[in-house]
C-alpha positions in Angstrom: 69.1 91.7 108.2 72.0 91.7 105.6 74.7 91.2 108.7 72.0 88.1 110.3 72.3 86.1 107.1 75.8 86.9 106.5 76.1 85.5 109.8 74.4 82.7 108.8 76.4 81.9 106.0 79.5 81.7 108.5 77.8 79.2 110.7 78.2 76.7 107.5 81.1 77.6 106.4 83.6 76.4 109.3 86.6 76.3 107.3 86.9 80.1 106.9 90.2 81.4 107.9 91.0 84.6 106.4 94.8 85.6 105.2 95.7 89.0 106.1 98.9 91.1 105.0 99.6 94.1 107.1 101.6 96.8 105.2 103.8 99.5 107.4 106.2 102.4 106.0 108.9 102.0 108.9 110.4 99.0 111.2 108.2 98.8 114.8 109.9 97.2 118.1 109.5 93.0 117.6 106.7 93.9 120.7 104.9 96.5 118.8 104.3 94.3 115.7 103.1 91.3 117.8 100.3 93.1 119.7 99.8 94.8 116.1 99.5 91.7 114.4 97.6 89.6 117.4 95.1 92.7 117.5 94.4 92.3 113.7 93.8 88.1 114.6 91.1 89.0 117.6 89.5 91.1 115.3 89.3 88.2 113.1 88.5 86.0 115.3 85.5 88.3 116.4 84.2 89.0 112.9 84.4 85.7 111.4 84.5 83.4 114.7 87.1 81.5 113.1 89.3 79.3 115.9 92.4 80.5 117.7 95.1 78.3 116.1 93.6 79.8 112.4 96.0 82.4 112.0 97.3 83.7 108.6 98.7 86.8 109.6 101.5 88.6 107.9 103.2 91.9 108.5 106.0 93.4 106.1 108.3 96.6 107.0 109.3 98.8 104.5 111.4 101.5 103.9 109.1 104.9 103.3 110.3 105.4 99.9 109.0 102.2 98.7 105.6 102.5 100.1 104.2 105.6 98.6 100.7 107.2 99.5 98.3 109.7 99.1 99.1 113.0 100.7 96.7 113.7 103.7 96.3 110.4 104.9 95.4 109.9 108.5 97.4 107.0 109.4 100.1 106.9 105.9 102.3 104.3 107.4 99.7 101.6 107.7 98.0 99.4 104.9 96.0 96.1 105.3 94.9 93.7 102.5 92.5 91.5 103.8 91.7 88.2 102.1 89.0 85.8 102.5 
């Protein structure tokens, strides 16, 4: 019910494009990143049916020593920030 009127609420709201940041802890191959950061736009583009040309997608490299993270972390090199 909660995910119908959620739904709904997106219908009428067609200027929706979400910004997105994607964190990583180490440089990827220029090819990596792409499909990383056009899988992250899909997904967008699934969940809030926003267009194709809506894209506000950002990914930042960093060394590991300046992105510091809980021990025990499945997947410590990756970090999203997702704003809508």
């Amino acid at each position: 019910m909660i995910a119908r009127l959620w739904r709904s609420e997106l219908d009428s709201q067609r200027d929706v494009m979400p910004s997105v940041l994607i964190e990583i802890r180490r440089a990827l191959p220029a090819d990596e990143e792409s499909r990383l950061m056009e899988a992250v736009h899909s997904a967008l583009r699934e969940a809030f049916r926003i267009l194709p040309g809506d894209r506000n997608v950002r990914l930042i490299a960093h060394e590991p020593h300046r992105f510091a993270c809980p021990p025990g972390r499945s997947h410590p090199e990756l970090g999203f920030t997702l704003d809508v």
